[in-house]
C-alpha positions as CSV (number, residue, x, y, z in Angstrom):
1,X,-18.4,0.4,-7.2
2,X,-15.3,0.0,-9.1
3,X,-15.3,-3.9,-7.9
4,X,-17.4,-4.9,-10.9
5,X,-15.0,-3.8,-13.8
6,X,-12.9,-6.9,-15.2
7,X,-10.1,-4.8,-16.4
8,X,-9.0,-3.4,-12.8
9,X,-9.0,-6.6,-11.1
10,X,-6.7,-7.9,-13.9
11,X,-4.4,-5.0,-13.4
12,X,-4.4,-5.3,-9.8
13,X,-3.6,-9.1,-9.9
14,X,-0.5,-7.8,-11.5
15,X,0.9,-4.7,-10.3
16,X,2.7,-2.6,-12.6
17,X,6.2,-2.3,-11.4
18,X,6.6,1.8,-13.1
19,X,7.3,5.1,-11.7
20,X,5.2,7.1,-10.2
21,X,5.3,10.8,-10.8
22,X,1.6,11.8,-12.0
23,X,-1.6,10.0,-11.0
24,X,-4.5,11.5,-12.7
25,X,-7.8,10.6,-12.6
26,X,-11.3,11.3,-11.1
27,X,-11.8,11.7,-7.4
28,X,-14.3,10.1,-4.3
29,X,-14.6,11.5,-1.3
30,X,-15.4,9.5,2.1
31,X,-15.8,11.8,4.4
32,X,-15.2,11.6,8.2
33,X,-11.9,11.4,10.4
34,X,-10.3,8.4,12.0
35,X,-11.6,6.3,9.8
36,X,-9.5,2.7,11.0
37,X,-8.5,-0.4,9.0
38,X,-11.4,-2.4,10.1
39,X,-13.9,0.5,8.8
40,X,-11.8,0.0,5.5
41,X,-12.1,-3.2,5.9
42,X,-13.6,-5.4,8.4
43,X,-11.5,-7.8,10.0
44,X,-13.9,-11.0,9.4
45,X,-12.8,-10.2,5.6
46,X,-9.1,-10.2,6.4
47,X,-8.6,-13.8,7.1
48,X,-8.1,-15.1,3.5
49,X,-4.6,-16.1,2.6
50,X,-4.4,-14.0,-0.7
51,X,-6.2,-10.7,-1.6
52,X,-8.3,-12.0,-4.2
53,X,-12.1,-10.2,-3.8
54,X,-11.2,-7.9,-1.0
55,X,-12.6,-4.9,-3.4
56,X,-16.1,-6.6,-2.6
57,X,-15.8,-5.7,0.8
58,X,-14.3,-2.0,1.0
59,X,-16.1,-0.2,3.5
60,X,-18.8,-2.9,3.9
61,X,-20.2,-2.2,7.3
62,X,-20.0,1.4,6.4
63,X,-22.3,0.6,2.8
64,X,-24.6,-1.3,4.9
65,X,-25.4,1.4,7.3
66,X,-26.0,3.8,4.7
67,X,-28.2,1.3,3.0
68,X,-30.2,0.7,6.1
69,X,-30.6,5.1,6.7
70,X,-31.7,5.0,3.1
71,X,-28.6,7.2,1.9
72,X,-25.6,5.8,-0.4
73,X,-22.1,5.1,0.6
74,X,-19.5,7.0,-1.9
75,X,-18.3,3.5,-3.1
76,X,-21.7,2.5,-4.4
77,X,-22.9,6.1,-5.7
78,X,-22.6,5.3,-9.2
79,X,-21.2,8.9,-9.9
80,X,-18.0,8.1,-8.7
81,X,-17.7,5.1,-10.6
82,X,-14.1,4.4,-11.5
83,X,-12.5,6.7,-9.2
84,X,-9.3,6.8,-8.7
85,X,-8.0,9.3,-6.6
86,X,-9.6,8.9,-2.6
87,X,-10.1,11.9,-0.4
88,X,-10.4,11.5,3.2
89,X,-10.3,13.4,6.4
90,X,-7.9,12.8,9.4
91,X,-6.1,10.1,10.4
92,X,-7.2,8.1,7.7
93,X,-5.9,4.4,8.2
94,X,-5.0,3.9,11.7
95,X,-5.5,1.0,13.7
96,X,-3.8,-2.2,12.7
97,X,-1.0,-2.7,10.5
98,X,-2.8,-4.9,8.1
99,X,-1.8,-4.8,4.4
100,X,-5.2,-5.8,4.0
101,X,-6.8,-2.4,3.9
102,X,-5.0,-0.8,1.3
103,X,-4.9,-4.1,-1.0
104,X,-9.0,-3.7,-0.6
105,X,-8.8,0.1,-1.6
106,X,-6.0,-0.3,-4.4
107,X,-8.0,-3.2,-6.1
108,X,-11.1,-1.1,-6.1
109,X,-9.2,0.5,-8.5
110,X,-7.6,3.9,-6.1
111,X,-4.4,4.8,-7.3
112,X,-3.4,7.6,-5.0
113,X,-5.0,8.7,-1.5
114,X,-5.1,12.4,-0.6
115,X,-5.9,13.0,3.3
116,X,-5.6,15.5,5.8
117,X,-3.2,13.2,7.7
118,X,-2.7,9.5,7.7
119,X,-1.7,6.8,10.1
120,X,2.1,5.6,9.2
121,X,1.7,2.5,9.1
122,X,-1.0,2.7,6.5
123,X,1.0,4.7,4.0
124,X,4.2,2.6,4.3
125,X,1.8,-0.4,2.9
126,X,0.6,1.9,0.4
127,X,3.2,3.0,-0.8
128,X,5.0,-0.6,-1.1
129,X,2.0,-1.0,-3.2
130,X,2.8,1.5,-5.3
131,X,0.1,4.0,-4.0
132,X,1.6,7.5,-3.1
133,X,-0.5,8.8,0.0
134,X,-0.6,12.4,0.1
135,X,-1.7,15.3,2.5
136,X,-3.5,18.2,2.4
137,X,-4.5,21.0,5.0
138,X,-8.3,21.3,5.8
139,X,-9.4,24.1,3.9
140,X,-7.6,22.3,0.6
141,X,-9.1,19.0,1.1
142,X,-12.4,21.4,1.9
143,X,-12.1,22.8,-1.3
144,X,-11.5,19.5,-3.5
145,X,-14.0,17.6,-1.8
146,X,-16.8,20.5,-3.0
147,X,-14.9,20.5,-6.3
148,X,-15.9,16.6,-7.0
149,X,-19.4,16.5,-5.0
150,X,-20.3,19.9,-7.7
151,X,-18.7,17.9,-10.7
152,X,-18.5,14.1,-10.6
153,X,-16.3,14.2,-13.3
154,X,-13.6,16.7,-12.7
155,X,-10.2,14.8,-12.9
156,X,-7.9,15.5,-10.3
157,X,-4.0,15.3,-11.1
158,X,-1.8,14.3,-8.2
159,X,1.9,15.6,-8.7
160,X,4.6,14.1,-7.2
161,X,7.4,16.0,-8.7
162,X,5.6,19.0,-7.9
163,X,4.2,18.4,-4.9
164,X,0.7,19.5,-5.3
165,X,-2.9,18.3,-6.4
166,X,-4.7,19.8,-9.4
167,X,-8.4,19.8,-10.2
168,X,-9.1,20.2,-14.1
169,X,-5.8,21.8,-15.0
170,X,-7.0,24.7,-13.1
171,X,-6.8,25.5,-9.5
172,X,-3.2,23.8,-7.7
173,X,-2.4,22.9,-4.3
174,X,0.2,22.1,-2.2
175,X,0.3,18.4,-0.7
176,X,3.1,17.1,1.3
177,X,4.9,13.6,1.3
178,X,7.8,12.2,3.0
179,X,10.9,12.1,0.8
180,X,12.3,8.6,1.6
181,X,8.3,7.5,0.3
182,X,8.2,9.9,-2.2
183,X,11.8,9.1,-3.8
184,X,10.7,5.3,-3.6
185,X,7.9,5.8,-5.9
186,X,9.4,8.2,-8.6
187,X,11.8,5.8,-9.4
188,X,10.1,3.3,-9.2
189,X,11.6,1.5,-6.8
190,X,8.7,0.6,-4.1
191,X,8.5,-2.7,-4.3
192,X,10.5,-4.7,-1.8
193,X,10.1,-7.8,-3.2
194,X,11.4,-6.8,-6.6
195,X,14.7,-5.8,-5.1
196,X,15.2,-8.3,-3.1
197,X,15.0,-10.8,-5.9
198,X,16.8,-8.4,-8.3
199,X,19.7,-8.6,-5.6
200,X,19.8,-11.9,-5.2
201,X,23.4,-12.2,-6.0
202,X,24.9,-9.3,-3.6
203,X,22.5,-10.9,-0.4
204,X,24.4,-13.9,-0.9
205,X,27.4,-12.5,-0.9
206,X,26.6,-10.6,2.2
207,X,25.5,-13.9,3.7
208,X,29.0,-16.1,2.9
209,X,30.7,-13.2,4.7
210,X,28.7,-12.6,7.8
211,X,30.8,-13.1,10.7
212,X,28.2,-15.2,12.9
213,X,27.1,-19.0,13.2
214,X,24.8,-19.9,10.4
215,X,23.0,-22.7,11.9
216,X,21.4,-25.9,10.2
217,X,19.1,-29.1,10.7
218,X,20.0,-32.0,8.8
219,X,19.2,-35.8,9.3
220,X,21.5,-38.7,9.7
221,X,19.7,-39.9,6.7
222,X,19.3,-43.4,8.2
223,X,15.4,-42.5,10.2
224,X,13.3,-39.8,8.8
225,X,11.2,-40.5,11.8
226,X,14.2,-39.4,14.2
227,X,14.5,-35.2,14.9
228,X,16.7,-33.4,13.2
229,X,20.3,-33.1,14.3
230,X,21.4,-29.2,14.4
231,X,25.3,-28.6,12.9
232,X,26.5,-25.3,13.1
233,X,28.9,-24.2,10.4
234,X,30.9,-20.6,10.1
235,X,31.3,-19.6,6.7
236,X,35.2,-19.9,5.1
237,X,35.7,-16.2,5.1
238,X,34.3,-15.3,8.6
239,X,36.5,-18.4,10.1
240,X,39.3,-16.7,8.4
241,X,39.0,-13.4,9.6
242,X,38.8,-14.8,13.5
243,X,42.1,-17.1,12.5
244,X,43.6,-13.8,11.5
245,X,42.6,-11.7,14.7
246,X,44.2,-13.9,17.5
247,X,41.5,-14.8,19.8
């Protein structure tokens, strides 16, 4: 489906680091509950040491199946064609932990995930990706599933400051998402990797002052082909504060 268009795998090689308070855009429903990480994508596909071309294989065993029964897998229905917004049913994403799932379904080109409920684990790798993942209660997702399978090309407006999901600037629902994820992404602050190396400085600070051994492996310099000797050292300031307690 959304695998083929240039311009999304460029932008998802290079993840906007902005806030997110409004995803709009049209909607694709894959219907059916407990749909695991290995449904979204199979495990044989999750070996690779980068996510480069895991968009090719988004539901794959699920596309085949419905290519063998003669029927057509939302993700290759050409309808839904640049879809952003993915509806699902219940306990979307369980399974394993694997950041691999989301990566395939973000650079597919999804931006935000509406569900009935969703595993945890799945939604904290979203939403370090910068993908809010949103719930809904039966009858709503009910209701915006028929919306999109009536028009392909309604666009559906997920609101974070609001809390709800909009179809066409007309009918509004209420969706729920925890604060701590919610507060991440509206400020823009979901990537971890980004603040770690915007903090650089204060960690190490933190580090010259922690109070425990900080142990190295250095060689005598003399045989590179001898194992490294281990020297502990205690950093100044932690050595001064057990000089200055006495024991």
């Amino acid at each position: 489906m959304r695998a083929n268009c240039p311009s999304q795998r460029k932008r998802m090689s290079s993840v906007e680091i902005s806030p997110r308070r409004r995803i709009r855009g049209r909607g694709v429903a894959v219907v059916g509950d407990d749909i695991d990480t290995d449904r979204i994508l199979p495990a044989r596909f999750a070996t690779t040491l980068t996510f480069e071309g895991l968009e090719k294989h988004a539901f794959a065993d699920d596309r085949r199946q419905c290519a063998r029964s003669g029927t057509v897998h939302p993700f290759d229905d050409s309808r839904y064609a640049g879809a952003e917004i993915l509806l699902v049913g219940r306990n979307f994403g369980c399974g394993s932990a694997r950041e691999h799932a989301p990566q395939a379904l973000i650079r597919s080109g999804i931006r935000a995930v509406v569900a009935i409920s969703a595993a945890g684990a799945f939604r904290e790798n979203c939403t370090a990706l910068g993908v809010p993942v949103v719930t809904a209660d039966a009858q709503v997702m009910a209701t915006l599933t028929a919306a999109i399978l009536r028009s392909p090309v309604a666009e559906l407006t997920v609101d974070l400051e609001e809390r709800c999901i909009a179809v066409s600037d007309d009918a509004s629902f209420a969706v729920d998402i925890p604060d701590r994820q919610r507060s991440r992404l509206m400020a823009g602050r979901w990537d971890t990797l980004v603040e770690l190396s915007e903090a650089v400085d204060k960690i190490r600070l933190v580090a010259e002052q922690l109070p425990y051994r900080v142990q190295t492996f250095v060689r005598d310099g003399k045989d590179d082909s001898a194992p490294p000797v281990v020297r502990r050292e205690v950093p100044r300031s932690a050595l001064q504060r057990h000089e200055d307690s006495g024991v």
